[in-house]
Backbone bond lengths (Angstrom), bond angles and torsions (degrees), N, CA, C in turn:
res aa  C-N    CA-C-N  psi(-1)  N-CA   C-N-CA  omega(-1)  CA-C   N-CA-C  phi
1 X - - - 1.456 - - 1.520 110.13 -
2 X 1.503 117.94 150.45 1.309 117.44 173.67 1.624 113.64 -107.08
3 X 1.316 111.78 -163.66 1.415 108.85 157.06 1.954 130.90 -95.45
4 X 1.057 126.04 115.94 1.771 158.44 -179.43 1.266 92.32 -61.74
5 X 1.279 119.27 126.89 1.919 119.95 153.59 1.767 106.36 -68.08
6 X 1.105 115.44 -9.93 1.346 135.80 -157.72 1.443 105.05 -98.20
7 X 1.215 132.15 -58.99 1.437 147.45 -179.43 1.410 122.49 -127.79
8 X 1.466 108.15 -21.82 1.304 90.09 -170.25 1.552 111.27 120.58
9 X 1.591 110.58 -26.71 1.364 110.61 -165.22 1.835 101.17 -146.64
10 X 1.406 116.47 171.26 1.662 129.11 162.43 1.601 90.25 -123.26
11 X 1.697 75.33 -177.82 1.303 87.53 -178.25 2.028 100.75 -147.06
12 X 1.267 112.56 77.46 1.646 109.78 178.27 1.121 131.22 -41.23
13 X 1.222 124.75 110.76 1.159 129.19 -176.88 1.809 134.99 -108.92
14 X 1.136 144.23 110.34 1.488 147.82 -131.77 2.011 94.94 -96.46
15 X 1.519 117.05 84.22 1.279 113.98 166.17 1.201 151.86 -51.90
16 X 1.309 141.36 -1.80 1.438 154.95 -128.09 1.439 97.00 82.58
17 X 1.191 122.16 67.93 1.722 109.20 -177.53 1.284 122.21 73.98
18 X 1.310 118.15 24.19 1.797 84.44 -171.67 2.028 79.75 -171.93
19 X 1.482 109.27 110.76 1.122 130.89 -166.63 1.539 105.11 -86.42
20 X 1.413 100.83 136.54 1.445 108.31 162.15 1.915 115.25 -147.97
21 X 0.663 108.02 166.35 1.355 139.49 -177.84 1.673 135.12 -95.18
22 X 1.254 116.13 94.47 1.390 121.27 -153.37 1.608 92.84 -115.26
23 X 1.491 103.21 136.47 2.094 108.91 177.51 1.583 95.51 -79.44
24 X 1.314 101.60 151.32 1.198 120.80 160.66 1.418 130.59 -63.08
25 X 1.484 134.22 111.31 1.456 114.32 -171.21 1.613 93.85 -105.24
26 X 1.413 100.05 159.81 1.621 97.75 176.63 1.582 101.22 -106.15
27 X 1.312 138.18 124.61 1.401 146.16 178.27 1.429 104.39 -66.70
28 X 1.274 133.83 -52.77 1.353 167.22 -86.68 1.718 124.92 162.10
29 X 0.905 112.88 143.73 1.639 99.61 -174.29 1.610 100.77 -81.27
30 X 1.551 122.43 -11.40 1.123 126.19 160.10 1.475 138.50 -83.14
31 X 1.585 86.76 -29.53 1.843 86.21 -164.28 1.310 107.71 -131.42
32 X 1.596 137.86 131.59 1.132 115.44 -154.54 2.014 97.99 -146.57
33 X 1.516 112.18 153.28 1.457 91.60 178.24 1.548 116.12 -108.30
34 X 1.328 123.17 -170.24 1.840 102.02 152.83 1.769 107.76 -107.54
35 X 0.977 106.83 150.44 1.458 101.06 -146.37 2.362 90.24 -113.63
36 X 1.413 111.14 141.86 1.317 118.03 -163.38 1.159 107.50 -116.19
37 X 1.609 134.59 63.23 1.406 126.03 -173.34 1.689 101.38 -76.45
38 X 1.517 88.92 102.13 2.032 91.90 178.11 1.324 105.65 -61.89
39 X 1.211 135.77 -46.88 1.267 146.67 -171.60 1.780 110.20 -52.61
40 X 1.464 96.11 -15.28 2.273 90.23 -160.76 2.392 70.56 -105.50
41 X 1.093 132.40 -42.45 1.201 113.70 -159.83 1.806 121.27 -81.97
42 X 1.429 98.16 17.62 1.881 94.74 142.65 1.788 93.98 99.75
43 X 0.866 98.89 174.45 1.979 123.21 -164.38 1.896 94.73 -98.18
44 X 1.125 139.12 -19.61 1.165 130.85 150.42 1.402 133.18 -70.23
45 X 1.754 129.98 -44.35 0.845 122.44 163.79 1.690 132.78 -62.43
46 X 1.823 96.81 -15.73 1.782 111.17 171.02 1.197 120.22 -47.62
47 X 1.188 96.56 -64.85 1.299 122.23 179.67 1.758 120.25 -70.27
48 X 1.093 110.29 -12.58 1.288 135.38 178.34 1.777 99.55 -69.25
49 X 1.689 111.63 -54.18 1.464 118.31 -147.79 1.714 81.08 -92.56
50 X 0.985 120.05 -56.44 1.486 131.44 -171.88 1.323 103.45 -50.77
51 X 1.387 145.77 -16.56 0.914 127.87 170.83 1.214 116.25 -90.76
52 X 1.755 100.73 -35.47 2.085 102.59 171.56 1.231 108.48 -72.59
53 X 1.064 120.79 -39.72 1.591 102.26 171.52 1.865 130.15 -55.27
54 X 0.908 92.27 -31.71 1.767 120.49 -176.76 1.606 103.39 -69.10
55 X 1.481 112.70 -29.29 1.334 123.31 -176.50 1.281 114.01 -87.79
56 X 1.334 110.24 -26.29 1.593 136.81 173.76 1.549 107.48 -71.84
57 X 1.135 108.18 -42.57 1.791 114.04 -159.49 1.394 106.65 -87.86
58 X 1.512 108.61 -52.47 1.440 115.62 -178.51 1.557 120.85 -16.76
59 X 1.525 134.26 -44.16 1.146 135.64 -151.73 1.315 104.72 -95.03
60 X 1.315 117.16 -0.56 1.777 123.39 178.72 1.875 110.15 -103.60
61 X 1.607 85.11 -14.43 1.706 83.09 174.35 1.267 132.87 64.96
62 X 1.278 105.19 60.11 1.479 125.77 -158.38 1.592 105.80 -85.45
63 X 1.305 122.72 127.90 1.331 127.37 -169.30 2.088 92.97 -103.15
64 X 0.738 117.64 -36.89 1.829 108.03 175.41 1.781 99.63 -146.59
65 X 1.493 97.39 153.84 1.384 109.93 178.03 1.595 105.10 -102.92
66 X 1.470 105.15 157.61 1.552 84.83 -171.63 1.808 82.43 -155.80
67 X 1.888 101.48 130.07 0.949 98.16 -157.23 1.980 102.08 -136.65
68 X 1.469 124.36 129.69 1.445 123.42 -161.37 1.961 97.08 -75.17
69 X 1.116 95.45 148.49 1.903 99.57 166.75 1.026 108.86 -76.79
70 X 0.929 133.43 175.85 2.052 122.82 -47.94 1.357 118.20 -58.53
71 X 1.288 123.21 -86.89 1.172 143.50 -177.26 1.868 112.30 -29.16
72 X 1.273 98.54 -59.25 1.635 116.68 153.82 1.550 127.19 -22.45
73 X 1.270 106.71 -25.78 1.435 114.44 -165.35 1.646 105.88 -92.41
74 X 1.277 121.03 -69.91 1.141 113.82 -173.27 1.587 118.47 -56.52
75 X 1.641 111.50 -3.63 1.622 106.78 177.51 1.421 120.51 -100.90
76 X 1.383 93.87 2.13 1.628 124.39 177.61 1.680 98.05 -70.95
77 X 1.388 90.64 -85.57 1.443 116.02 -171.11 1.575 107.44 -48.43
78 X 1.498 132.81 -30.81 1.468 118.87 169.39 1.513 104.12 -78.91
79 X 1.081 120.34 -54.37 1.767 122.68 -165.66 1.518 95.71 -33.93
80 X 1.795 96.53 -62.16 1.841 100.32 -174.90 1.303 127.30 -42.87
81 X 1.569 107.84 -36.32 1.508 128.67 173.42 1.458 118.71 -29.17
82 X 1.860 83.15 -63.72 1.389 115.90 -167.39 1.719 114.70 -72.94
83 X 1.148 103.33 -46.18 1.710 107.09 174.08 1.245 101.52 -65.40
84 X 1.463 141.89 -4.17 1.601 121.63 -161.45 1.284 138.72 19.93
85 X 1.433 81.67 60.94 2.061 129.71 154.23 1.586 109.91 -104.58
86 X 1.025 90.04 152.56 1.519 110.79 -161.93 1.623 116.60 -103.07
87 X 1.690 112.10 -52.54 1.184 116.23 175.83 1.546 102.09 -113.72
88 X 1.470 102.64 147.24 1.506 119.69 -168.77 2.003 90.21 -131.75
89 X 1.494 115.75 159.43 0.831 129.73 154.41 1.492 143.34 -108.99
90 X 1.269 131.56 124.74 1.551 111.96 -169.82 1.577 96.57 -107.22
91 X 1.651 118.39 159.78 1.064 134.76 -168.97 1.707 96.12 -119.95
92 X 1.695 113.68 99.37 1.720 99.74 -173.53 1.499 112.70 -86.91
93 X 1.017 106.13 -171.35 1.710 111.67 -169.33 1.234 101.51 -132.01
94 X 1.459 138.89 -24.36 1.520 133.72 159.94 1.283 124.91 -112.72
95 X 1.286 106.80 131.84 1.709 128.59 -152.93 1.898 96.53 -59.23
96 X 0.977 95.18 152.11 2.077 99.23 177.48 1.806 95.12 -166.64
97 X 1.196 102.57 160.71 1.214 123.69 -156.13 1.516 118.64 -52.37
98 X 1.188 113.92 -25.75 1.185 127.37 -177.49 1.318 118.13 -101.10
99 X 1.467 122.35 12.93 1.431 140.22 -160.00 1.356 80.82 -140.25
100 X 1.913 143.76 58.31 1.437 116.71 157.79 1.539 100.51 -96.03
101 X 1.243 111.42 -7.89 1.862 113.98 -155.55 1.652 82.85 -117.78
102 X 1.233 131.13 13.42 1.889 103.08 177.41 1.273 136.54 -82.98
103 X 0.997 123.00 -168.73 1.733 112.32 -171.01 1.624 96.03 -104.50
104 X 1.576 107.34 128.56 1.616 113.72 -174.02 1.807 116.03 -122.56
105 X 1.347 78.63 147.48 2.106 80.09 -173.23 1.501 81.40 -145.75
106 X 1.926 90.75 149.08 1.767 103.25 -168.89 1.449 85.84 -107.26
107 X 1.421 115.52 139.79 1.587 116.51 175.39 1.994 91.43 -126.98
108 X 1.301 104.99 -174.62 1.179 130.98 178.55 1.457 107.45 -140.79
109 X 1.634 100.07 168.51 2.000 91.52 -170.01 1.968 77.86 -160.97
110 X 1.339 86.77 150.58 1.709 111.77 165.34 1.060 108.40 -53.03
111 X 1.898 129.69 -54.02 1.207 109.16 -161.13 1.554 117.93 -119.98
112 X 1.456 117.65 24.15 1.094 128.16 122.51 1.696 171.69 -5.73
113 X 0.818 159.80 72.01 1.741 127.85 -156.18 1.565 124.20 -96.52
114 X 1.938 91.82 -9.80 1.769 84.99 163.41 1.362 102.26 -143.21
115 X 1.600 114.82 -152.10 1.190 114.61 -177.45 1.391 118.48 -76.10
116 X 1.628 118.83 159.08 1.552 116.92 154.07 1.368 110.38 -141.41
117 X 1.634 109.01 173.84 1.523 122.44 -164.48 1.280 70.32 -109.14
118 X 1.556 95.57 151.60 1.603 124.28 129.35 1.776 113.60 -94.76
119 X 0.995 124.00 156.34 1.518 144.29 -154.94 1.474 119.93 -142.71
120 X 1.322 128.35 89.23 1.639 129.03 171.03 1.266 117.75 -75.22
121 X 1.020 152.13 106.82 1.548 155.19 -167.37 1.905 67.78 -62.77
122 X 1.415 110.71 155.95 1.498 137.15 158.04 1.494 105.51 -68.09
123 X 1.571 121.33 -50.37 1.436 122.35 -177.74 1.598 118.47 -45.96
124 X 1.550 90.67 -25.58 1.995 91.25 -166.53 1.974 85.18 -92.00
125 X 0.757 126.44 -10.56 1.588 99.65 -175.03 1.851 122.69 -71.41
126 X 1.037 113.78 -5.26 1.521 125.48 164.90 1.676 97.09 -69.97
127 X 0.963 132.11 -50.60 1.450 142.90 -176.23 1.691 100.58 -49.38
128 X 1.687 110.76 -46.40 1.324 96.21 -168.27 1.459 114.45 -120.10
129 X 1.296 116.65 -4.80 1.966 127.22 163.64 1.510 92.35 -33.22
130 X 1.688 112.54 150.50 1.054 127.97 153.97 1.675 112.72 43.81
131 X 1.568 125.88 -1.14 1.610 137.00 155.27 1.379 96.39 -57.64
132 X 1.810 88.56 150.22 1.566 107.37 152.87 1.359 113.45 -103.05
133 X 1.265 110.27 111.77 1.688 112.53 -150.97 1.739 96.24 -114.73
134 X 1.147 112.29 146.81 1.492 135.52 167.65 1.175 124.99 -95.40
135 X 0.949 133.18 122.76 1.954 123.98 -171.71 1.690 99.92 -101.29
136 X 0.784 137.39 107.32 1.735 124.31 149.75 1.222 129.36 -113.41
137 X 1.537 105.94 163.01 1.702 112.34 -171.41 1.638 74.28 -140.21
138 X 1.609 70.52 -176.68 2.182 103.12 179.54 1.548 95.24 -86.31
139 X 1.117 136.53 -68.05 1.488 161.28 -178.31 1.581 122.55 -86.06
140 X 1.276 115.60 140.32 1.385 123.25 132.47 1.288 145.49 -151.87
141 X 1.315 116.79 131.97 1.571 112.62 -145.12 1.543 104.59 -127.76
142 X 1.508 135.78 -46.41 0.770 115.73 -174.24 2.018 88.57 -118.04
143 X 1.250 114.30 -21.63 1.659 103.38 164.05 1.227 116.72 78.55
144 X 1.595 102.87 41.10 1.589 150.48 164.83 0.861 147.77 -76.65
145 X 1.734 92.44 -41.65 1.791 110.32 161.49 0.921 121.96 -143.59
146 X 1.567 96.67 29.37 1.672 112.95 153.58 1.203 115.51 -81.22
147 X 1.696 107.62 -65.21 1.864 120.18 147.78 1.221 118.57 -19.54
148 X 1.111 120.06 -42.19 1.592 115.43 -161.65 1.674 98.24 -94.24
149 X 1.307 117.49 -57.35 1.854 106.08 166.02 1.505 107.70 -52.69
150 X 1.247 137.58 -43.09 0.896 130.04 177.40 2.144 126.96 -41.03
151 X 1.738 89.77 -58.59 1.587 102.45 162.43 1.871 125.16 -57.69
152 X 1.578 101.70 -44.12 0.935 94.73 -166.24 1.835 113.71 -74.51
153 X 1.316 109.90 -8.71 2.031 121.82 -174.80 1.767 74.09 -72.70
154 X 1.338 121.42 -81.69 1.445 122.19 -171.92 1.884 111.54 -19.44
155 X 1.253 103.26 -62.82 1.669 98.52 169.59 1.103 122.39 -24.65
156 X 1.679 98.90 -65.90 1.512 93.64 -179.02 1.218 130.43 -97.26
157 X 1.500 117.02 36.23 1.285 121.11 160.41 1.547 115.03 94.71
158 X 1.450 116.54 9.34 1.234 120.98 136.26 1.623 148.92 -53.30
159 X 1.458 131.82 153.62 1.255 122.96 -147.72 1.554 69.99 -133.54
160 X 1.660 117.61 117.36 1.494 127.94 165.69 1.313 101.98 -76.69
161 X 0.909 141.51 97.96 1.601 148.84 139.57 1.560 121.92 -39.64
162 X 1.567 117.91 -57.57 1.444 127.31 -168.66 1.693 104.64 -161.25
163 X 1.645 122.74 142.37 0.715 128.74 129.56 1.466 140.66 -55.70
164 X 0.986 132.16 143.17 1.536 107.82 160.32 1.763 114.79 -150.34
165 X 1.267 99.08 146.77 1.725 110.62 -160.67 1.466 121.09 -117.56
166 X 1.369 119.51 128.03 1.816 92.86 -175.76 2.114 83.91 -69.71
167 X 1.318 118.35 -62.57 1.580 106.91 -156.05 2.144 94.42 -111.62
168 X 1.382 98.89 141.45 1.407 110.27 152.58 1.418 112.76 -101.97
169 X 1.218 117.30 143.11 1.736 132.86 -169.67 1.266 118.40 -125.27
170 X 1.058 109.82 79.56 1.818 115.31 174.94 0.966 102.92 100.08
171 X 1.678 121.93 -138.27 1.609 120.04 167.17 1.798 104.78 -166.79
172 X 1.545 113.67 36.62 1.286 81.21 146.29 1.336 133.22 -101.79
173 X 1.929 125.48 23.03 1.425 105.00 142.69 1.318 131.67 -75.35
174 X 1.352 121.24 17.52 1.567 123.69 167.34 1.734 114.61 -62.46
175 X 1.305 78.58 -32.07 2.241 82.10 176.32 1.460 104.78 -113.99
176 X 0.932 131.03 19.94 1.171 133.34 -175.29 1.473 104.23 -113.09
177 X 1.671 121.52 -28.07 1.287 115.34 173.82 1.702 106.02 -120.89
178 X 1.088 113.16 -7.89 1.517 118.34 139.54 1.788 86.02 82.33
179 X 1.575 93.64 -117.09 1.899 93.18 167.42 1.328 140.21 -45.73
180 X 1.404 96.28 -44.39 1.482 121.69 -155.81 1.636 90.26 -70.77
181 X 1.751 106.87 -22.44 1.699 90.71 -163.96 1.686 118.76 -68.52
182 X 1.179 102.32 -9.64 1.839 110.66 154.43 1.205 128.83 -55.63
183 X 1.349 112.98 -26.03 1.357 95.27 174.19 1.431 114.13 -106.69
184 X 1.638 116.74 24.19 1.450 99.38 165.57 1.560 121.27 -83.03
185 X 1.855 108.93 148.64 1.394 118.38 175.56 1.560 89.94 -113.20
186 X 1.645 112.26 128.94 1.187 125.98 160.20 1.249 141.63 -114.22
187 X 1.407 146.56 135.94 1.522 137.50 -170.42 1.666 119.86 -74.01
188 X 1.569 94.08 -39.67 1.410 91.99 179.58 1.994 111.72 -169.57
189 X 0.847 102.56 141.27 2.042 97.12 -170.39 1.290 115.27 -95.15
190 X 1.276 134.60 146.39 1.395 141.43 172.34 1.581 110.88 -115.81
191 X 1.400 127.48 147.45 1.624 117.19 151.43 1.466 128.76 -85.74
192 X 1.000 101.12 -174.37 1.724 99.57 170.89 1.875 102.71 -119.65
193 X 1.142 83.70 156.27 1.836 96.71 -161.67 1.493 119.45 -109.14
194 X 1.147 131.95 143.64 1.623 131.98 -169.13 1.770 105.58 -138.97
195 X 1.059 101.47 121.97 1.798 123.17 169.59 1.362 106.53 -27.50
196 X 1.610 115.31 121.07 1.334 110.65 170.15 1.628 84.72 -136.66
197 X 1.501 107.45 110.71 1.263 106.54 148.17 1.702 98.36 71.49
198 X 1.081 138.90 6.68 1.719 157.13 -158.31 1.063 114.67 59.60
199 X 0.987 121.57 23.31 1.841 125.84 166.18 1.937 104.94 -102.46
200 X 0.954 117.82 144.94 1.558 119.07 -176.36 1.389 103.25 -116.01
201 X 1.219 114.65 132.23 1.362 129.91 -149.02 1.454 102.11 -140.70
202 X 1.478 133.88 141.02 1.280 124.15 179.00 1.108 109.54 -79.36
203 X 1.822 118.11 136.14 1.211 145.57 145.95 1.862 120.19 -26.83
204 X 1.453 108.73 98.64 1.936 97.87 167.62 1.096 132.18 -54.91
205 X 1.440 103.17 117.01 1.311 105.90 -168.74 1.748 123.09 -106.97
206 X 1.204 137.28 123.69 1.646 107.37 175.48 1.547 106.39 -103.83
207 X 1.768 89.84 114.34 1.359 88.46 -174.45 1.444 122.20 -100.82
208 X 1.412 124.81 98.72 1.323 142.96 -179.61 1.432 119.68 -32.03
209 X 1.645 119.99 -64.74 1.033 115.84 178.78 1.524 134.67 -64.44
210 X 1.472 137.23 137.35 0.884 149.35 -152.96 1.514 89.13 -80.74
211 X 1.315 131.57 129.67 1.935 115.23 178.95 1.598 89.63 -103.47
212 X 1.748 105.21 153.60 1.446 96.32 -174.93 1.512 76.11 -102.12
């Protein structure tokens, strides 16, 4: 670990090859995560994850990518890059004018403090009826609004094939997506960390799932 403007500490993490460094946030004066803003680490590492992931996904044969806002988006738009697919879908989280009639699911998130929707414009569901659709995010930690993009592609008549994640974090989305947690493909895992003495130290974890 290094030193965090944030805590005090990072937490390095090994991507498909290609290491980076996430600050420690403290949630809690106890419990704290390392936190992955894909969006602040640049147009090389995008394309970086989107391609391992893309390398990961390929063999399930994904007909559209389908990806939740914010964070969600830019791992959309490389994966798609990378599979050479064309149209991708995003799932938004704040209502806009053209979203009064869409299809809505309430999720929850770790780093959060209340609830949020995800949001399908109706227009994109021709895009994903009868698709073999892929859901991805950057993260998953508690496997909330993975589940919840996950249910809502099913709504509209999508066939979930695969998740896919640049990082999994701990494991309580292992029961949180119950089945579905088989079909995640991941790049690389992090824990979550608890105060010892003011040093943050990773949390024991037994982590069940096999990561491909």
């Amino acid at each position: 670990m290094t030193q965090s403007p944030m805590t005090g500490q990072h937490w390095t993490v090994d991507v498909a090859g290609l290491a980076i460094e996430l600050p420690i946030v403290a949630i809690k004066p106890d419990f704290a995560i390392s936190l992955m803003m894909v969006i602040d680490l640049g147009v090389r590492f995008g394309a970086h994850a989107g391609a391992a992931l893309a390398h990961k996904l390929a063999p399930l044969r994904p007909d559209i990518i389908v990806g939740p806002a914010t964070l969600g988006i830019p791992v959309a738009i490389e994966t798609t890059r990378a599979l050479n697919l064309d149209r991708y879908v995003v799932l938004q989280k704040s209502p806009k004018i053209h979203l009064g009639d869409a299809l809505v699911q309430t999720i929850s998130s770790i780093t959060s403090t209340r609830e949020q929707q995800l949001l399908l414009d109706r227009q994109a569901v021709p895009l994903i009826a009868g698709k073999r659709v892929v859901v991805v995010d950057d993260v998953v930690a508690s496997g909330s609004s993975l589940k919840g993009a996950a249910d809502l592609v099913r709504r509209a008549g999508g066939d979930v094939v695969g998740l896919g994640v640049i990082l999994t974090e701990a494991r309580d989305w292992l029961e949180t997506l119950g089945d579905d947690a088989g079909l995640i493909h991941s790049l690389a895992h992090i824990p979550q960390f608890r105060n010892d003495g003011g040093n943050w130290v990773p949390m024991p974890e037994t982590f069940l799932h096999d990561l491909d």
